[in-house]
C-alpha positions in Angstrom: 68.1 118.3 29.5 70.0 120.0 26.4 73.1 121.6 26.7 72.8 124.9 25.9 75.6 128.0 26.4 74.2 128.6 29.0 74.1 125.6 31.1 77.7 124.4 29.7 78.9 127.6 31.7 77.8 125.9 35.1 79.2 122.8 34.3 81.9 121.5 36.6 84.9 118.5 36.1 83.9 115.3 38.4 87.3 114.3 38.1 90.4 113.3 35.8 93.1 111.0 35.4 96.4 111.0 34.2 97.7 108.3 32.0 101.1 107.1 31.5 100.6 107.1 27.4 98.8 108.8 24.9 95.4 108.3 24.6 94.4 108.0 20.8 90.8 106.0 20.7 88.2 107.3 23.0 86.7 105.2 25.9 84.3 103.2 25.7 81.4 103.4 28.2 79.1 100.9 30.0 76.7 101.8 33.3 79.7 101.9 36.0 82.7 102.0 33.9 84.9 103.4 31.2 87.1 101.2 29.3 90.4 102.9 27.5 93.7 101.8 26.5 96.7 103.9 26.2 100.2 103.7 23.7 102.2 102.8 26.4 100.5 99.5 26.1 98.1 99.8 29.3 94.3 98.9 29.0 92.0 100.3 32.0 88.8 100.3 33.5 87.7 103.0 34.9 85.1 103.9 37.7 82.5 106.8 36.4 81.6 108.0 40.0 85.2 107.7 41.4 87.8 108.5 38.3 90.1 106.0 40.1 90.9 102.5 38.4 89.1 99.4 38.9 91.3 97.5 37.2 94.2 97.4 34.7 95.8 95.4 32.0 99.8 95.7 30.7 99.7 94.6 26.8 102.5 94.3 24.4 102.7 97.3 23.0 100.2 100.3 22.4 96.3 100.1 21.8 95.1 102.7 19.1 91.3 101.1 18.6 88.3 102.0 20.6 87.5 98.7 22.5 83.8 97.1 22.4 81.7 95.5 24.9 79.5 92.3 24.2 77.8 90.5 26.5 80.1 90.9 29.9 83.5 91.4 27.9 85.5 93.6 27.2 87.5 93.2 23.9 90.4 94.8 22.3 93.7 94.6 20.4 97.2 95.4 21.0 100.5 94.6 19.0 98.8 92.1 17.0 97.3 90.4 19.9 93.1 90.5 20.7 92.2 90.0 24.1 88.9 89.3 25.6 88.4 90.2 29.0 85.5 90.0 31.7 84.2 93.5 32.5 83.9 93.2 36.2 87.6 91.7 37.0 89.6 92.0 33.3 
């Protein structure tokens, strides 16, 4: 289906969440999850259906690249440090 004027009128918010920091990359996305990190130095996965955590990471200091998935990790970077986590569990 496209997304025309018209259909974006009817189009209603599943749900949000409210992060500690500043968002500056945008999520990355597999079939259940969204994976984001903030400034504040906090790495998340987050459940599509729900909007609520699934799990979380506290890093070093602030994340400001888009993470990407291989295989069943997760990987990123933060203050100098790259991490590699499992998808399912972090």
């Amino acid at each position: 289906m496209a997304l025309t004027k018209l259909s974006g009128q009817s189009l209603e918010l599943n749900w949000s969440l409210q992060t500690e920091g500043r968002i500056v990359a945008g999520p990355v996305i597999d079939e259940s999850k969204a994976y984001v990190g903030n400034e504040k130095g906090k790495f998340l996965a987050i459940d599509l259906t729900t909007g609520q955590p699934v799990w979380e990471v506290e890093t070093a200091g602030n994340i400001q690249a888009k993470a990407v998935l291989v295989n069943d990790l997760v990987f990123f970077e933060s203050a100098n440090t790259f991490y590699a986590l499992n998808q399912e569990n972090g």
